[in-house]
C-alpha positions in Angstrom: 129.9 135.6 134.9 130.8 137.8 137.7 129.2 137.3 141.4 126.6 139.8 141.4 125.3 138.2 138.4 125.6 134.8 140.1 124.0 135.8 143.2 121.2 137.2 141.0 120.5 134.0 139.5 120.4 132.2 142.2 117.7 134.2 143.7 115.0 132.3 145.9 112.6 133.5 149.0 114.0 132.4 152.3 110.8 132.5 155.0 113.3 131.0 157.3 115.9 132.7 159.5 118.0 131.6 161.9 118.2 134.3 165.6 121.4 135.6 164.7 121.1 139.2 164.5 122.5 141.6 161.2 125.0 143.8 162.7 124.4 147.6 163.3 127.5 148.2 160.5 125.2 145.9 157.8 121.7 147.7 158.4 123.8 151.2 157.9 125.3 149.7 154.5 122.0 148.7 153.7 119.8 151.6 154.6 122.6 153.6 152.3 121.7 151.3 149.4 118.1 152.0 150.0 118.6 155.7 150.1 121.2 155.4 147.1 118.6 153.9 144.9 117.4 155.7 141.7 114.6 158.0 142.2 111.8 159.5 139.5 112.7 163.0 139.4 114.8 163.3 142.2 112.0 164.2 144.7 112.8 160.6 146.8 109.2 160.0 147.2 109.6 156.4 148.8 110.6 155.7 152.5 111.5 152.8 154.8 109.7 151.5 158.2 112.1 149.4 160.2 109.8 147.2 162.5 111.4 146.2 165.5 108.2 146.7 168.1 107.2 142.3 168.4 103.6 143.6 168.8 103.7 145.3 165.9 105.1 142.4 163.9 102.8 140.3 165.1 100.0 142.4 163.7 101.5 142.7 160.4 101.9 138.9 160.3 98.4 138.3 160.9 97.4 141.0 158.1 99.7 139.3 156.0 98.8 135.7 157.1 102.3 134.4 157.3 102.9 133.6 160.6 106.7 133.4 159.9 107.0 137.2 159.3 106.8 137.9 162.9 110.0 135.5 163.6 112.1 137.4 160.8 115.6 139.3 162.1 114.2 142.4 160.3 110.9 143.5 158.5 111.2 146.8 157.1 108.4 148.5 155.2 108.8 150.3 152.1 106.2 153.5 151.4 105.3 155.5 149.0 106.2 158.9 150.7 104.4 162.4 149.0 104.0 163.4 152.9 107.6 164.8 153.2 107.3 166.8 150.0 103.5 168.2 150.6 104.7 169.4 153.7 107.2 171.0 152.0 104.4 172.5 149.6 102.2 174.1 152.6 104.9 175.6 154.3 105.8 177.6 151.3 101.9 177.9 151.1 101.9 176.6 147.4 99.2 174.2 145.7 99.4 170.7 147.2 97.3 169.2 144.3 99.9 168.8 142.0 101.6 166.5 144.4 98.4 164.3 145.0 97.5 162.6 141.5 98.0 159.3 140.9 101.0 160.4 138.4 103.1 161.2 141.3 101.8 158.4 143.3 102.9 155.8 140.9 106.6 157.5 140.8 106.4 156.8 144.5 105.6 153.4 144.3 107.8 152.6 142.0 110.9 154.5 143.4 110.0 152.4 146.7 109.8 148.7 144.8 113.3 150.3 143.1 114.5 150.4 146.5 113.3 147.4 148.1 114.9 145.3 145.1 118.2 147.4 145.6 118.3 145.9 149.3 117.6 142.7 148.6 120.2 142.3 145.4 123.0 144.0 148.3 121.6 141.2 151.5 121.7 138.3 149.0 125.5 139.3 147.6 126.5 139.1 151.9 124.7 135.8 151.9 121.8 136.8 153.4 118.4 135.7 152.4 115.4 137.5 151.9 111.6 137.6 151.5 109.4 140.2 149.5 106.2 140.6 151.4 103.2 141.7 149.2 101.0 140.7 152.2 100.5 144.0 153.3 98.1 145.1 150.2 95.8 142.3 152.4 94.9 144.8 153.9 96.2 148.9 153.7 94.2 150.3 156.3 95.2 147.7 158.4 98.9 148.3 157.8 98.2 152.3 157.9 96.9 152.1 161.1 99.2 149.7 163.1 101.9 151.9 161.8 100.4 155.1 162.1 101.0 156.3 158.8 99.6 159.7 157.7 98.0 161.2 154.9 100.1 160.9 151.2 101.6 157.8 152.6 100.8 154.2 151.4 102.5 150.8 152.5 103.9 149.2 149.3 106.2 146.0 150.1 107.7 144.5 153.1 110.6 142.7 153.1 111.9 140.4 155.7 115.5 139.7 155.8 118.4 137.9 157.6 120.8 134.8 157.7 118.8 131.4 156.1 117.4 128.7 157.6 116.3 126.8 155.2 117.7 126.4 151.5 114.7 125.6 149.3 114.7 124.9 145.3 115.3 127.3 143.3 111.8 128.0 141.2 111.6 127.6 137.9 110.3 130.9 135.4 109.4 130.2 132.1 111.6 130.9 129.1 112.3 134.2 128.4 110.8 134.0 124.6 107.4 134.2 127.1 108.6 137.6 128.6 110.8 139.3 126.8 110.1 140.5 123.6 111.3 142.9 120.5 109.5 146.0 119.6 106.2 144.9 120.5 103.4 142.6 122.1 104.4 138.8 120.9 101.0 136.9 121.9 100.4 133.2 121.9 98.0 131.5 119.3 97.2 129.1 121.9 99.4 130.4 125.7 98.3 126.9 127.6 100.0 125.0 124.6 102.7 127.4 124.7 103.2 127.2 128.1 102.9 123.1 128.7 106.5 122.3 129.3 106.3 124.8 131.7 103.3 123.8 133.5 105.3 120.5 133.4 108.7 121.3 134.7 107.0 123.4 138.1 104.8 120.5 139.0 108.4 119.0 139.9 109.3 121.7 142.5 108.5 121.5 145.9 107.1 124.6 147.8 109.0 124.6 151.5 105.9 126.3 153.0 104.0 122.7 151.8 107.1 120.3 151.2 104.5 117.2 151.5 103.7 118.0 148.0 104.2 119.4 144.2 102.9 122.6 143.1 100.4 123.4 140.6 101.2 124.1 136.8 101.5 127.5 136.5 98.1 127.9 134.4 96.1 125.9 137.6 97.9 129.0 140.0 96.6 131.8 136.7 93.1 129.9 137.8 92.9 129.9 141.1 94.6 133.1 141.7 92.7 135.6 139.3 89.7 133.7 138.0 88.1 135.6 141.2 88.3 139.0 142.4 90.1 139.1 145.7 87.3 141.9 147.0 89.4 143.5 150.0 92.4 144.1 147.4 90.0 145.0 144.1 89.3 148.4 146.2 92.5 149.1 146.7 92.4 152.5 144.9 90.0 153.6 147.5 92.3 153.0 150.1 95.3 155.1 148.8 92.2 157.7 147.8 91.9 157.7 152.0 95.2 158.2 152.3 94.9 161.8 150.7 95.6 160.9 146.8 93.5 162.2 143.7 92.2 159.2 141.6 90.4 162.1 139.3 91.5 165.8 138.3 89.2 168.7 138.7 89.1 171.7 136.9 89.8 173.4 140.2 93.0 171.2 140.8 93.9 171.9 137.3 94.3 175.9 137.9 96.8 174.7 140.7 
């Protein structure tokens, strides 16, 4: 097994960094690895936000509610990014519709989660550790506007990043028979007896954010986390709507 692969296994969220500071030489290796990442199309729809402004972070820690954000060595923001490329559009006065579905929206989000996970693979091989913030789909607007993000823009994932603190168990996932799978759908006659051992063995792990005591079974966090509808976050397709996007096609658009 070579390193990478090592390092990859060994992946855990660190909330926890110490002051020292990543050098100017690191952040330019890293932004390259960003910007090196595999793109949909080529069109490099996804863009970064380095936050450095300690206002700023502390308003993205409270829409996040994780104090600890704020105290990170970086945050940087990944975005979808259509702006660039609509701009682009105008000033060669073509149609901007084709550019605003929810098509080319997802190829945005997804180059930027390509990118964040490209970043964090590189920090962890250098020993760094590293957190993946999906706080800041709390709230959107919230995160547009204390970042003045404009239209065809949408915050996707932070990620904090920098040298540990802490060193907390790794968490266990369930077998892979549960998640990967061979030409089609496998489903579960019965997935909470399919899923006991596992519900067993991560009741053993501690969570560092509540070391005091064991974690639920993975089926009592299913429960509690999407027996409910989390309201703010359920109308999240009207937020990225605000931000300029098509969630339906017109016949007018269509002629574009």
């Amino acid at each position: 097994m070579n390193e990478t692969i090592q390092t990859q296994l060994e992946h855990r969220t660190i909330r926890e960094f110490t002051d020292e500071a990543i050098s100017p030489g690191l952040l330019a290796d890293l932004k390259n690895i960003a910007i090196r990442t595999a793109t949909s199309r080529g069109l490099q729809q996804a863009s970064v936000i380095r936050v450095t402004d300690p206002q700023l972070r502390l308003k993205l820690a409270e829409i996040g509610q994780q104090p600890y954000v704020a105290r990170a060595p970086e945050y940087w923001l990944f975005i979808v990014d259509v702006h660039r490329n609509i701009r682009i559009l105008q000033e060669r006065g073509e149609n901007i519709d084709g550019a605003r579905t929810m098509d080319v929206f997802v190829e945005a989000f997804t180059d930027a989660c390509l990118m964040a996970q490209n970043v964090v693979n590189a920090a962890e091989s250098l020993g760094l550790g590293a957190n993946l913030l999906g706080n800041v789909l709390n709230d959107p607007t919230a995160v547009i506007d204390v970042l003045q993000l404009p239209h065809y823009t949408f915050p996707v994932v932070g990620l904090t990043f920098g040298v540990p603190n802490q060193s907390p168990q790794l968490k266990p996932r369930m077998s892979s028979e549960f998640r990967f799978m061979e030409n089609s759908y496998e489903d579960r006659e019965s997935w909470l007896e399919s899923l006991a051992d596992y519900d067993q063995e991560l009741q053993t792990y501690y969570d560092l954010r509540d070391a005091s005591r064991h974690v639920d079974s993975f089926t009592d966090q299913v429960s509690r986390a999407l027996a409910g509808v989390r309201r703010k976050r359920a109308q999240v397709i009207a937020d990225i709507a605000a931000q300029g996007f098509l969630t339906a096609i017109s016949e007018e658009s269509n002629k574009g």
